[in-house]
Structures are given as C-alpha cells and as structure tokens.
N, C-alpha and C positions, 0 to 999 in steps of 0.2 A: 504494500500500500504506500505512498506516494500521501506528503502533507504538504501545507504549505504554510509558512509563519510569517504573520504579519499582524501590525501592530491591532491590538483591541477595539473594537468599538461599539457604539452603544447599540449597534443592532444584534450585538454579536449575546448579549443580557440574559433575556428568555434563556438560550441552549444552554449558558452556562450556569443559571440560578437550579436548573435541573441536575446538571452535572456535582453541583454544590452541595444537593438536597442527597442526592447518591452516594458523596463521598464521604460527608463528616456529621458526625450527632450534633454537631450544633451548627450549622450551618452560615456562613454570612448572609445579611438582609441585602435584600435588593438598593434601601439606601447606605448602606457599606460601601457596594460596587459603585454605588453614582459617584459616591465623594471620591472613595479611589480614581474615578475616569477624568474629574473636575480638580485633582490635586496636581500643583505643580512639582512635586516632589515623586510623584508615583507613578510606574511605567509598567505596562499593560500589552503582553501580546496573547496572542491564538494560535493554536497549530490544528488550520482546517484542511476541510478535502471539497470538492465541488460535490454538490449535490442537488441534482436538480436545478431553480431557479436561485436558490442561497446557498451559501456555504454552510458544513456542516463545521461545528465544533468541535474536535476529537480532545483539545489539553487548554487550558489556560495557564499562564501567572501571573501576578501581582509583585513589585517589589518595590524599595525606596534606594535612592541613593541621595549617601551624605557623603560629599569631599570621597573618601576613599571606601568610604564604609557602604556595603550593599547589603539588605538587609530584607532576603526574601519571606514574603508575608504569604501567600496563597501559591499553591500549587497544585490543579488535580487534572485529574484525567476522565474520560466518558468511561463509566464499566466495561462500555463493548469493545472499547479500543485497548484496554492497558495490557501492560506486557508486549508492545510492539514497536518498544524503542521510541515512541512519540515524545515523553514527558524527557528523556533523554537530551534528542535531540534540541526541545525547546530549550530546558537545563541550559545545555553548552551553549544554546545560541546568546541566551542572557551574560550567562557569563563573559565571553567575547562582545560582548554590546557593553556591557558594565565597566569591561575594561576600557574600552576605547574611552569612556567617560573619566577616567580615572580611579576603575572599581578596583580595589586591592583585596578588602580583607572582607568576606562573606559570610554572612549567619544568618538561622535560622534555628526556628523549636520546631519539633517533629514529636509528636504522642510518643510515648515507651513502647505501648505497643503496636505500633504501626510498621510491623517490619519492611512490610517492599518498599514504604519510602527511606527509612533507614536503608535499609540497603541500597537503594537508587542513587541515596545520595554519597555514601559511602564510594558507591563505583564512582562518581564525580569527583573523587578526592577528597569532600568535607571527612571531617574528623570529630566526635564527641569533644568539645571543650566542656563540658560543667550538665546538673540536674537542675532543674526549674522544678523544685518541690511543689507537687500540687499544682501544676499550670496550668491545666486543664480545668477550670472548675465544674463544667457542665459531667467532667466522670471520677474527678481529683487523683487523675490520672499524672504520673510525669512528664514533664517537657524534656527530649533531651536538647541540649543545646549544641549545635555543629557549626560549624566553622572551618572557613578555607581562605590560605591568603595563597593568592595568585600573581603575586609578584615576580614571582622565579620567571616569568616570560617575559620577556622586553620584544616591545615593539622595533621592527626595523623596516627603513624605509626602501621601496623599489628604487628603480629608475624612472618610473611613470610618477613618483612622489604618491604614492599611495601607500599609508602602512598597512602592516599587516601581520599577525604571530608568526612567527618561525615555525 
C-alpha cells in the first residue's frame, strides 16, 4: 500500500476524531484538535491514500516545537491500517521536518502498557528517560517518558544548495 503525507487539515477532523475514539480510552475533543490546527506552535500532518472522491486517513500526528525541543503530543493510527509501517514512516518524516526547524532533542509519554507504540518508538531510537507516576489519570496508568536527541546528524549542503541528512 502506497500513503501519502501531507500537512493536516480541517477537512481531514471527522476520519480522524474516529480514529481517536478507536485508539485511546480517553480520547481528544474535537475542540483539542481545532486549537491544535489554530496554534502557532503546533504542527499537524496525515498519512493518506486516495479514496474515492476524498482522501482516506490511515495515521495522524500532532506535535510542538520549542527552539530545539520537539515535543510529540498525539500519534495514532486507523485499526485497519496498523502494522504496515504507516505511523513509521510518518514518525521519521517529522523527525527530519523537526530537524530542519532546529528539532534536537525529542519526547514524549506513551501509557506502560501500550507496547506497539513502545516499541515503534523504540525502533525510532527514543529511549525511556524517566516514569510519569500516574499520568494517565482517566486508568492511573504510567506514563513512560522517551526521548531522543538527534543531533549526531548534521546537515550538509549539495551543490544545488539544498540540504539534506547524510
């Protein structure tokens, strides 16, 4: 299967408030998402496929950047799509997009027991830094807290003056 990533938008709502309701016991409100799409701080893609007259939604994210610090807030995927390397792909694409902005050092809380996204993001290089006792309150489940600095990449420039990761 074949996605395509580009940036969020508010037509893009509906698929995803579904996708939201499918993925987590407490889900974001639809005015969470507006403020996210209305925030100058917060950056918003999709990883669809054509379907029909609209595009279908298969992953979202949500995330903020400060100066260096990236600090991803929302990730999921459609049930009928996961395990097909989608949330992946988007993953890396943020990351290389965070960096261009001067993204370095990366975190996020992930539930204890959510292991495929622990593990998803594990494969991406994050690392457990720390417990966020009781994070969860809606299961007073743990947060773990992960983290990745990405600095070991330095950008270098073509000869067409375009950068680009080694």
């Amino acid at each position: 299967m074949r996605w395509l990533i580009q940036e969020l938008e508010q037509e893009h709502l509906e698929q995803i408030m579904q996708i939201e309701k499918a993925s987590f016991p407490t889900p974001w409100t639809e005015g969470m998402f507006l403020s996210e799409l209305t925030s100058p701080r917060s950056y918003h893609f999709v990883a669809t496929r054509e379907g029909g007259q609209k595009a279908v939604v298969l992953c979202y994210i949500f995330f903020w950047i400060f100066m260096e610090e990236v600090h991803i807030l929302n990730l999921a995927t459609h049930p009928n799509f996961r395990k097909l390397g989608i949330a992946s792909s988007l993953l890396l694409f943020v990351l290389d997009f965070a960096y261009r902005k001067g993204g370095i050092i990366y975190l996020l809380e992930v539930r204890e027991g959510n292991r495929a996204a622990v593990s998803l993001y594990q494969k991406m290089g994050f690392s457990a830094w720390g417990i966020r006792k009781k994070y969860y309150t809606d299961t007073g489940e743990d947060g773990i807290l992960m983290g990745l600095i990405y600095a070991d990449r330095l950008y270098v420039t073509k000869n067409d003056k375009q950068s680009h990761l080694p």
